[in-house]
RODO-2510 file (C-alpha; in nm, 4 decimals, decimal comma):
residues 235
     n   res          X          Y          Z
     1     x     0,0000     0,0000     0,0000
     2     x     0,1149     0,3424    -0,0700
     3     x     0,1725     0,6137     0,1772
     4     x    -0,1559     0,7820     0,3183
     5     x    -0,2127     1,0861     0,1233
     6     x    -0,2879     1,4319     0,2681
     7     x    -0,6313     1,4456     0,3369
     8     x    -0,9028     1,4621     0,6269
     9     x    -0,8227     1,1983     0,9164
    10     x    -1,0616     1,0229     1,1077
    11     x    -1,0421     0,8154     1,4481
    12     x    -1,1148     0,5018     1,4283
    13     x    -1,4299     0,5224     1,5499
    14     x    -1,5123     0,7697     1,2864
    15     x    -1,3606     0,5013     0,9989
    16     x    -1,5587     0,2112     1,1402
    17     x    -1,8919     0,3682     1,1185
    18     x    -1,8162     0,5242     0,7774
    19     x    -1,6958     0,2141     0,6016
    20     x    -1,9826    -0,0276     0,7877
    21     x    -1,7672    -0,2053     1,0514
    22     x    -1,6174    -0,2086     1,3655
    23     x    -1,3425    -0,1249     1,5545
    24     x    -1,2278    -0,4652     1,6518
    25     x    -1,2135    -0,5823     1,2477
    26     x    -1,0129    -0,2713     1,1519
    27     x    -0,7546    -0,3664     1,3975
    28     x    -0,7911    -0,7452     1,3414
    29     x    -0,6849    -0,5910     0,9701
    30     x    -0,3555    -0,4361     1,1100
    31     x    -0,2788    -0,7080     1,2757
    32     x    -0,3023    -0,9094     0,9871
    33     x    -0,0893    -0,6627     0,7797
    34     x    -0,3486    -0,5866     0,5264
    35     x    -0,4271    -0,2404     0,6452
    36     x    -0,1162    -0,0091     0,7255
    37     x    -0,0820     0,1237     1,1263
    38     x    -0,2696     0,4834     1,1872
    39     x    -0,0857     0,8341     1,1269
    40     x    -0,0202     0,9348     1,4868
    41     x    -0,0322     1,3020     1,6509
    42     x     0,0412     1,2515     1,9929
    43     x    -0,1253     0,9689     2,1522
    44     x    -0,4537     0,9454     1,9257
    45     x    -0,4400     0,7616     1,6052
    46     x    -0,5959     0,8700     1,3020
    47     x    -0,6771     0,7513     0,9793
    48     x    -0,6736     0,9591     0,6319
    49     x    -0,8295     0,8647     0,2669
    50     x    -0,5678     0,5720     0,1644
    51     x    -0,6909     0,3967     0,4835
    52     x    -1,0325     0,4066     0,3989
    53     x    -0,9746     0,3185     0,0161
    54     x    -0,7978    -0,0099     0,1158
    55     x    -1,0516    -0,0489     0,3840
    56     x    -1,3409    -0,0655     0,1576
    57     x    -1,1003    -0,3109    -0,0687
    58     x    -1,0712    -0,5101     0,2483
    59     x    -1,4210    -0,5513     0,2954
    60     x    -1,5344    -0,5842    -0,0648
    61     x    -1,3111    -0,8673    -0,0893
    62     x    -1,4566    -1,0353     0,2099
    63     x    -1,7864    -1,0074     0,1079
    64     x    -1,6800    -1,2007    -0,1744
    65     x    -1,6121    -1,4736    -0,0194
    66     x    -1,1971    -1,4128     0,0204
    67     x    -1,0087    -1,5026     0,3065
    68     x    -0,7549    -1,3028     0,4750
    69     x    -0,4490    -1,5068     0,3184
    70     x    -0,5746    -1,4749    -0,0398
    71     x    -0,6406    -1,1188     0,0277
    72     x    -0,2744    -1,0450     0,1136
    73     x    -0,1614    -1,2157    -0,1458
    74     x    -0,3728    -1,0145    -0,4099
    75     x    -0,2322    -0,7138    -0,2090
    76     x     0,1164    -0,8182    -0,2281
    77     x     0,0851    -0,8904    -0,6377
    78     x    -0,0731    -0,5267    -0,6620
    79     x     0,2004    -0,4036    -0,4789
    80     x     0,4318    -0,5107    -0,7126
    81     x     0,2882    -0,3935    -1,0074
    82     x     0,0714    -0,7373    -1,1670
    83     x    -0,2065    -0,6213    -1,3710
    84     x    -0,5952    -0,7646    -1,3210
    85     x    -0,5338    -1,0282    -1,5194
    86     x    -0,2094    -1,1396    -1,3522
    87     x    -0,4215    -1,1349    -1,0374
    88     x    -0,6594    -1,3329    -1,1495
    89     x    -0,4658    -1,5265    -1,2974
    90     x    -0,2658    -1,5772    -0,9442
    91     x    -0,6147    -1,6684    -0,7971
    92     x    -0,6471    -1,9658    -1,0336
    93     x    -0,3044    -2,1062    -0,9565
    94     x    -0,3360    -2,1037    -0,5894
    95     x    -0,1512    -2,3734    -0,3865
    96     x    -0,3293    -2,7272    -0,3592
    97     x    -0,2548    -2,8829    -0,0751
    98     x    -0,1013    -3,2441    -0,1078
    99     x    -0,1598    -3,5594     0,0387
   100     x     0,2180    -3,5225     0,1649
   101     x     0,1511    -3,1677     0,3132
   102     x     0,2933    -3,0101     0,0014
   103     x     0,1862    -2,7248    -0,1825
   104     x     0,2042    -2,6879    -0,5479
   105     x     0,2767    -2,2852    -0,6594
   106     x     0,3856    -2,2465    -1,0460
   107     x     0,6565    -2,0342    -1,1283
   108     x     0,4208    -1,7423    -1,2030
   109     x     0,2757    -1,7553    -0,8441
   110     x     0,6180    -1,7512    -0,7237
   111     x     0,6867    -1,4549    -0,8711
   112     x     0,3524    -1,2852    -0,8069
   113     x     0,4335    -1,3712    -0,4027
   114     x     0,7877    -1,2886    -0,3582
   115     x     0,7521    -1,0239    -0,6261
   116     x     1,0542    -1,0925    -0,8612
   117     x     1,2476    -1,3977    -0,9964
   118     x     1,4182    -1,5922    -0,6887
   119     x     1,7859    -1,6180    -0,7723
   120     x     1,8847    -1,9412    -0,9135
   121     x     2,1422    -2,0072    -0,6591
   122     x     1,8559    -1,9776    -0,3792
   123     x     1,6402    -2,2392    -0,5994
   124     x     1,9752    -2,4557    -0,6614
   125     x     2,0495    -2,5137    -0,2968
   126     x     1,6364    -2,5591    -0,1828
   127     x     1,6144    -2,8233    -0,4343
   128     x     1,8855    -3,0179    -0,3091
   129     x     1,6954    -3,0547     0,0070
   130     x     1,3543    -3,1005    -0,1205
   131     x     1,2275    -2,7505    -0,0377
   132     x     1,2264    -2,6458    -0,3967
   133     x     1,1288    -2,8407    -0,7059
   134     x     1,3347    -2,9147    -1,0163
   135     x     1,4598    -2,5143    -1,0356
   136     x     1,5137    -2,5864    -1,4556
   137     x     1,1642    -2,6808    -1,5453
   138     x     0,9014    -2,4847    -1,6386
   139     x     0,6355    -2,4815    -1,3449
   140     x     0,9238    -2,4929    -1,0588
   141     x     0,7892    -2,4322    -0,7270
   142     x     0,8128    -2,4210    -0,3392
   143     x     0,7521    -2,7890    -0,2713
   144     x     0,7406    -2,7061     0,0779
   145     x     0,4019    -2,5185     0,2157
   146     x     0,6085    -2,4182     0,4854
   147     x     0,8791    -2,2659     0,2424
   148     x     0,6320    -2,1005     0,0382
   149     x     0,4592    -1,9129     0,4302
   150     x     0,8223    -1,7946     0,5240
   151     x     0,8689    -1,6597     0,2543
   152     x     0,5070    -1,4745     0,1918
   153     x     0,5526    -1,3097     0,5503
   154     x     0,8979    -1,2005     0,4920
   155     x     0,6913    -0,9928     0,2089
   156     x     0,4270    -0,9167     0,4337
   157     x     0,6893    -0,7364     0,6203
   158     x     0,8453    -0,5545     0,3694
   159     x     1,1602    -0,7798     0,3581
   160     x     1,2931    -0,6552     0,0147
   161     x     1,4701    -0,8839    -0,2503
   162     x     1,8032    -0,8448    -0,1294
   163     x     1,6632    -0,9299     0,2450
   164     x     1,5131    -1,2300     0,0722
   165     x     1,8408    -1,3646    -0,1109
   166     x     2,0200    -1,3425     0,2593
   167     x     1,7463    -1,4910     0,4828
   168     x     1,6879    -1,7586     0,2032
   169     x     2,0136    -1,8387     0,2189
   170     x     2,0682    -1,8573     0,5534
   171     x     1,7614    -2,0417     0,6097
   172     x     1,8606    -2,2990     0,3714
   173     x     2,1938    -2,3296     0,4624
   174     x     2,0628    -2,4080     0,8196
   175     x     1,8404    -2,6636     0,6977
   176     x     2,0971    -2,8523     0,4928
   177     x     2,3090    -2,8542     0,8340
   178     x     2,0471    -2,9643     1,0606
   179     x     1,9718    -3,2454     0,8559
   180     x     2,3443    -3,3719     0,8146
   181     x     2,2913    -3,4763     1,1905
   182     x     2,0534    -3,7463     1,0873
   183     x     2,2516    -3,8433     0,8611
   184     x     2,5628    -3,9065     1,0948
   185     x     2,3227    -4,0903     1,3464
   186     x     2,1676    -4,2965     1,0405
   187     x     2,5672    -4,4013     0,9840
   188     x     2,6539    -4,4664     1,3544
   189     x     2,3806    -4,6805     1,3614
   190     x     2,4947    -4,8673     1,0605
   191     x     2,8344    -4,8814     1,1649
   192     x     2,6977    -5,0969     1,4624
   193     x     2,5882    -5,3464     1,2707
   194     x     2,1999    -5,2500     1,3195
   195     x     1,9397    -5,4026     1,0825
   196     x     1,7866    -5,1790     0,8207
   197     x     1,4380    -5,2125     0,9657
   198     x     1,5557    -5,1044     1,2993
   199     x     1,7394    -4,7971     1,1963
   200     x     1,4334    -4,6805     0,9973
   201     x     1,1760    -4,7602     1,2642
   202     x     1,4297    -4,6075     1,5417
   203     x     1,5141    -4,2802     1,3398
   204     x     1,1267    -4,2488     1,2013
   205     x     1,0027    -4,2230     1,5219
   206     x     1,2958    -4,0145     1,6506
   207     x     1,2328    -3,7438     1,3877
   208     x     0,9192    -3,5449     1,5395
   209     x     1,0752    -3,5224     1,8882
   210     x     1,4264    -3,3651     1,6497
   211     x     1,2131    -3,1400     1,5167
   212     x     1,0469    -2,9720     1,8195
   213     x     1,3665    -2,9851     2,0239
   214     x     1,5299    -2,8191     1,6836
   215     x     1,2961    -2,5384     1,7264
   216     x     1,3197    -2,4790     2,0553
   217     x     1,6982    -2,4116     2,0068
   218     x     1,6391    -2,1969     1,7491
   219     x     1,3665    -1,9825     1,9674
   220     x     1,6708    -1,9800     2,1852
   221     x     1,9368    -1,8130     2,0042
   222     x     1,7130    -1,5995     1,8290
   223     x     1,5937    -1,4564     2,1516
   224     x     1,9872    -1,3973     2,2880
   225     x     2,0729    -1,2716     1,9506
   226     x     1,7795    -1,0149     1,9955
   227     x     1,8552    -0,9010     2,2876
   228     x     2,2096    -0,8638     2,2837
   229     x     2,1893    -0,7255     1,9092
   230     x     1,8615    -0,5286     1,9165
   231     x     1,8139    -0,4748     2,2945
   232     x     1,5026    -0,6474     2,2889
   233     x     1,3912    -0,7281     2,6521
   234     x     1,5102    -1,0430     2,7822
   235     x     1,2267    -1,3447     2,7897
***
């Protein structure tokens, strides 16, 4: 969304009742990221004409049947500059959810969410651990539906394409690391003699429980890189 123009500002009071809602969905909105914060002068919030224009876009869409996530999509193409067409052409291609948890984007949905063409280095390294599908063909996509979210609220938050290069790298780069563990307790276990069946029931099961603790590390550092990088409070 652009920057509010000049114009008369309401409260948000005054917004709600002119646009035929409430309070609590206009901030439910923000929170979401599909309408911008208030202009503030002092302590009260107000709200000038591009508010209420995306507003009333907000609640058109709704009407229509359009939930929030397809919404901010729509409003991230726009944002980068995809015609009516494009958009609804983004609408037709949205992701189907596999049976393996996977979601199918084409490469023009790719670039309609991030924006621009992901660098083929950044494709290159997700494909070698499954995050990213065959980056030469012609319909490559996030194979992951958790790849593709990361990466649509990095947009959301105004993460720009050299952000997205970095973080995608970085993320990636973790990934590949993290899973190089398993595969040094898949060869220990070999090494010991241990029958196939074993390993892959043993390691199966042990994967889940990897996973959350794997988080939980990561929520970890983050935090103690925050704070001593950012002086966020301490948890």
């Amino acid at each position: 969304m652009k920057q509010p123009e000049a114009g008369p500002l309401q409260r948000i009071e005054e917004l709600a009742e002119d646009s035929g809602t409430t309070v609590r969905n206009i901030r439910v909105y923000q929170e979401r990221g599909l309408l911008p914060p208030p202009v503030r002068r002092g302590r009260t919030a107000f709200y000038g004409p591009e508010h209420k224009r995306r507003l009333g876009q907000i609640l058109r869409l709704l009407d229509r049947g359009y939930t929030f996530a397809t919404i901010e999509e729509l409003f991230i193409a726009e944002r980068h500059g995809f015609t009516l067409a494009e958009l609804l052409e983004l609408e037709a291609v949205r992701p189907a959810r596999r049976a393996s948890g996977r979601r199918r984007l084409p490469r023009g949905g790719v670039e309609a969410v991030a924006g621009f063409e992901l660098p083929e280095e950044l494709l290159d390294r997700g494909e070698s651990i499954g995050l990213v599908s065959d980056s030469a063909a012609a319909d490559h996509f996030f194979a992951d539906r958790y790849m593709l979210e990361l990466f649509r609220e990095l947009i959301v938050l105004g993460v720009g394409e050299e952000g997205i290069d970095k973080i995608g790298h970085l993320f990636m780069e973790g990934q590949s690391t993290a899973a190089e563990a398993i595969d040094v307790l898949v060869q220990t276990m070999k090494d010991a003699g241990m029958d196939q069946s074993v390993i892959v029931k043993r390691v199966t099961g042990i994967l889940p429980r990897a996973g959350a603790a794997a988080r939980l590390i990561f929520l970890s550092a983050a935090q103690t890189l925050l704070v001593d990088r950012h002086g966020f409070p301490k948890g």
